[in-house]
C-alpha positions as CSV (number, residue, x, y, z in Angstrom):
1,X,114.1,49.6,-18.3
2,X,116.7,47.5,-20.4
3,X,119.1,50.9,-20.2
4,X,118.7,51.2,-16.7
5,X,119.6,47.3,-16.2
6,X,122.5,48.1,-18.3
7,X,123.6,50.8,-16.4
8,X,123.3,48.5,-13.0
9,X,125.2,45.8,-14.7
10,X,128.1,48.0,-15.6
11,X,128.0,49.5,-12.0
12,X,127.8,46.8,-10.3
13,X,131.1,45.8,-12.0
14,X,132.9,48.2,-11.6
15,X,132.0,48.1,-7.9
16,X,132.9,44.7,-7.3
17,X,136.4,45.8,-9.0
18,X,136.9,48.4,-6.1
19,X,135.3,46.0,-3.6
20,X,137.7,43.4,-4.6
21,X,140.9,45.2,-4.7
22,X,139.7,47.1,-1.4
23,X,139.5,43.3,0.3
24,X,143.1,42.1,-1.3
25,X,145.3,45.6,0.6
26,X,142.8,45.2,3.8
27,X,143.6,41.3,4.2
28,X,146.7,41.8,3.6
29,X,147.4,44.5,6.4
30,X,144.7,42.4,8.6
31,X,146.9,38.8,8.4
32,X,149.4,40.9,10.2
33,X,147.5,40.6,13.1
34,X,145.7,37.3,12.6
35,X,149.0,35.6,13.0
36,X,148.4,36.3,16.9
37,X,146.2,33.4,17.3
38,X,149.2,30.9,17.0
39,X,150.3,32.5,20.5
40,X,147.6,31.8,22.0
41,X,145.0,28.9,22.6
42,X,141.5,29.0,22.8
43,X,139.2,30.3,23.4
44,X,141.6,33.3,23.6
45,X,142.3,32.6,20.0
46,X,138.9,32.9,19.0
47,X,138.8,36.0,20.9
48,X,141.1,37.8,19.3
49,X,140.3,36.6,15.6
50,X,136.7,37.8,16.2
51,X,138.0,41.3,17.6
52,X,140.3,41.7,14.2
53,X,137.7,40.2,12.1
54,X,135.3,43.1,13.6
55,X,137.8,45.7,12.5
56,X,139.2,44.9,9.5
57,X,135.2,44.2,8.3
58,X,133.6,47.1,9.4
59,X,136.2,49.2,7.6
60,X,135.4,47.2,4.7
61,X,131.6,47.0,4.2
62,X,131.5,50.6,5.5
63,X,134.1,51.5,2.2
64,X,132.0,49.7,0.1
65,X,129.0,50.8,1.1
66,X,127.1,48.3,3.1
67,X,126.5,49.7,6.3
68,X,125.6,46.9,9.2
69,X,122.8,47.7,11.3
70,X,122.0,45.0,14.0
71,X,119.3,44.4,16.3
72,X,118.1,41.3,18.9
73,X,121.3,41.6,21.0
74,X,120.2,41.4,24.2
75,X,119.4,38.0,23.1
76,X,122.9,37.3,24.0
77,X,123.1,36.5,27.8
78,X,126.5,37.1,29.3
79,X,127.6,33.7,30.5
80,X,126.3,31.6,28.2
81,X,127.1,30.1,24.9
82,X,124.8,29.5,21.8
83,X,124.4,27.7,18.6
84,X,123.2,30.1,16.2
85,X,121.7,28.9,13.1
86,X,121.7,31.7,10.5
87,X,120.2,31.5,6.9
88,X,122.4,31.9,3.9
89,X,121.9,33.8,0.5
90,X,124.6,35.3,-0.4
91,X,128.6,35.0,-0.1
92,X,128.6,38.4,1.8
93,X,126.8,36.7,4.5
94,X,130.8,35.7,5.6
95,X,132.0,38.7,6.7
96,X,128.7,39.7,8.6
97,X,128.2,36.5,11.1
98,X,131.8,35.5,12.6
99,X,133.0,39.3,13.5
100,X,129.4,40.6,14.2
101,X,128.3,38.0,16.7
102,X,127.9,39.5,20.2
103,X,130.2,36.6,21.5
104,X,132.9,35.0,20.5
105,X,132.7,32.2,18.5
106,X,133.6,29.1,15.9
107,X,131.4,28.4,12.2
108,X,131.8,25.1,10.6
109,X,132.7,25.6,6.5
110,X,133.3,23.7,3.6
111,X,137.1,22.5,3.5
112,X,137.3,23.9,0.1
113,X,137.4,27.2,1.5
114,X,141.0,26.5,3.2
115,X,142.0,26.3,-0.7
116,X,141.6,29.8,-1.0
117,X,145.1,31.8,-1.3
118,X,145.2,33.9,2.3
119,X,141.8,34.3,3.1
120,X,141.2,30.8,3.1
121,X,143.8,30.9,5.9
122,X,142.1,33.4,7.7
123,X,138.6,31.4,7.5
124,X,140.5,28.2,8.4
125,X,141.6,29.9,12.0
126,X,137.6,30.9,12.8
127,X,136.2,27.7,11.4
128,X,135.5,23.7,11.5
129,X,136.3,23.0,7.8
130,X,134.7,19.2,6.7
131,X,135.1,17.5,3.7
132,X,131.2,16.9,3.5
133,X,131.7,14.3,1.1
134,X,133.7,11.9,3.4
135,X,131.7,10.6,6.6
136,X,134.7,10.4,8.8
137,X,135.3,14.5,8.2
138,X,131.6,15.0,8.7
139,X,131.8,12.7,12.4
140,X,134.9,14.5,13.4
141,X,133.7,18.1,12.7
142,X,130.8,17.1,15.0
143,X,133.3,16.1,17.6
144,X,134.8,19.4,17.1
145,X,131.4,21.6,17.2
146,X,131.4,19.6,20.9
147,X,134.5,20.8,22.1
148,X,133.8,24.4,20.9
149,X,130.5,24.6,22.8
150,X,132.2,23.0,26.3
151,X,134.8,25.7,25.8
152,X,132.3,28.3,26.4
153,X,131.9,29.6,22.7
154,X,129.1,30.0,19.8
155,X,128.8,27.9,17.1
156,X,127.6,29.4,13.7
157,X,125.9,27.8,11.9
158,X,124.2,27.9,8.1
159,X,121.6,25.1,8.6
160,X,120.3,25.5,4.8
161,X,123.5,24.1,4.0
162,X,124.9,25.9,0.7
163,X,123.7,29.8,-0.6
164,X,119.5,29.6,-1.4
165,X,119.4,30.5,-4.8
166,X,115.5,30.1,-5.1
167,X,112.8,32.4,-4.7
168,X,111.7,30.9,-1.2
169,X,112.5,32.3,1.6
170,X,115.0,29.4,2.9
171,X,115.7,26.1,2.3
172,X,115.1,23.0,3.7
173,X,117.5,22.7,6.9
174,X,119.4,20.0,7.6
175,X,119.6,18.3,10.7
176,X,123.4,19.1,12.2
177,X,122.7,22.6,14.3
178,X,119.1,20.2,16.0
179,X,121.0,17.3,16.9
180,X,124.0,19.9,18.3
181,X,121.8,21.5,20.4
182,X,118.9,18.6,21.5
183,X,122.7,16.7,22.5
184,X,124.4,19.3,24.1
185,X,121.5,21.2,25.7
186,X,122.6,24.6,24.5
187,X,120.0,27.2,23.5
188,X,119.9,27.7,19.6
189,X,119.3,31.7,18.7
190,X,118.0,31.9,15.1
191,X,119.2,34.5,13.2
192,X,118.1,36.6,10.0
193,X,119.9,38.2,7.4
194,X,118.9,40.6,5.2
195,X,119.8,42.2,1.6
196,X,123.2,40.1,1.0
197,X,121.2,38.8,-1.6
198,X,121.0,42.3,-3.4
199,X,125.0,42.8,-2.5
200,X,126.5,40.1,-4.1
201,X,124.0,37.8,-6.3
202,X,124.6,34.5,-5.9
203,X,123.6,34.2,-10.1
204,X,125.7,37.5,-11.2
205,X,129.7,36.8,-11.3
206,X,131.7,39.6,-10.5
207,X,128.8,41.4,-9.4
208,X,128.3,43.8,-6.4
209,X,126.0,46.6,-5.2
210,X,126.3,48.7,-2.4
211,X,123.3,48.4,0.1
212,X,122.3,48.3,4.1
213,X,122.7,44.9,5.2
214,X,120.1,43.6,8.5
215,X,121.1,41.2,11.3
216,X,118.4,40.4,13.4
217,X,118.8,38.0,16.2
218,X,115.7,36.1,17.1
219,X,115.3,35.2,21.3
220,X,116.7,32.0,22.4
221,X,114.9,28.7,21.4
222,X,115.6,25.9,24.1
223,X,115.4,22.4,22.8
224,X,113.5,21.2,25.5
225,X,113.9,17.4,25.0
226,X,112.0,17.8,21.9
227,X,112.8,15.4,18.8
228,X,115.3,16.7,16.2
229,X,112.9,16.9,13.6
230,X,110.1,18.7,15.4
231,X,113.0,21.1,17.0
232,X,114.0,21.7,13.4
233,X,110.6,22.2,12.1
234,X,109.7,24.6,15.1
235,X,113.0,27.0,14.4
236,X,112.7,26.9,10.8
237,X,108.9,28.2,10.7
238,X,109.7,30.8,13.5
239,X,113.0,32.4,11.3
240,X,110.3,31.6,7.6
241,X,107.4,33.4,9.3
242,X,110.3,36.4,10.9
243,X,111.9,36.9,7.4
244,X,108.5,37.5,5.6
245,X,107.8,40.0,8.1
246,X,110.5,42.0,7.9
247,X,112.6,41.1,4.4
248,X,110.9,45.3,3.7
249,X,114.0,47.3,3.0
């Protein structure tokens, strides 16, 4: 047992050495393209950064070896925008929510992620970055997931708030994506995600293991005037209940 931990220690590092110089030439050849959105305005913009975002990352988890394999969407009604709440394990859950989404769409991010040399670029053109620690940022990024939904696109959003790094199956939510939708009227459609965990460990630096990744899209939940708190309760038992049904490789 402790040689074959070794062995997947060793491995893993080495793949996240080829993952990470794989992501570095692809990012590079994908900002090429990315530069587009300045020419346009949204929700074109969006648009287009979700079609390149599509491309450049299913070349890349298919390279490293984590195949996508998606199911629920015909939850997704032409026409119609959504807030979809998603849970949040793992860093690799990223690259599988913006490009993957069957519509077009915006995700709200830490602003630390703009600090990030290119790729924080790239996030900063898909995303509402807040400073979470200032209560200004946090009004005006609420403003901005407004605007994004009366444009006609999705919001993404990671209601647990940071990566789960316990044993549960998610964490507490926080109020943000309940208050967006019981506000605003718009349909929340939960969403699962499965094995990033197992990818990229959130408690393993420079760590990564090449596996199927599963997105699930749950049907629509309409907020119905019901009170934030009872709205969150409802969606976060439906996506606990879904995820020990079907966490099963």
């Amino acid at each position: 047992m402790r040689k074959t931990n070794i062995l997947t220690a060793i491995a893993g590092r080495i793949w996240a050495l080829w993952g990470l110089c794989l992501f570095i030439i692809t990012m590079v050849i994908a900002m090429l393209f990315y530069a587009f959105c300045y020419l346009m305005k949204e929700p074109l913009s969006a648009r287009w950064h979700r079609q390149v975002s599509r491309v450049w990352m299913g070349f890349y988890l298919f390279c490293i070896g984590c195949p996508l394999k998606v199911t629920g969407k015909e939850n997704f009604r032409r026409g119609k925008n959504y807030i979809v709440v998603c849970n949040h394990s793992s860093f690799m859950d990223v690259p599988v929510t913006t490009p993957f989404m069957p519509h077009a769409n915006k995700t709200i991010a830490k602003k630390e992620f703009a600090a990030i040399p290119f790729f924080g670029w790239i996030y900063s053109l898909g995303a509402i970055l807040v400073d979470r620690k200032s209560e200004q940022s946090r009004k005006q990024s609420y403003a901005k997931m407004k605007a994004v939904l009366r444009i006609g696109l999705d919001m993404v959003i990671y209601p647990e708030g940071t990566r789960n790094r316990s044993n549960e199956p998610l964490k507490p939510f926080h109020d943000g994506a309940f208050r967006l939708s019981a506000e605003t009227g718009v349909p929340i459609i939960p969403t699962l995600i499965f094995n990033t965990k197992k990818i990229l460990p959130p408690d393993k630096p420079f760590f990564l293991l090449p596996h199927v990744i599963r997105m699930h899209f749950l049907p629509p939940q309409l907020p119905d005037g019901l009170p934030v708190p009872v709205l969150k309760q409802k969606v976060f038992e439906l996506m606990k209940e879904y995820y020990v049904a079907n966490k099963a490789d």
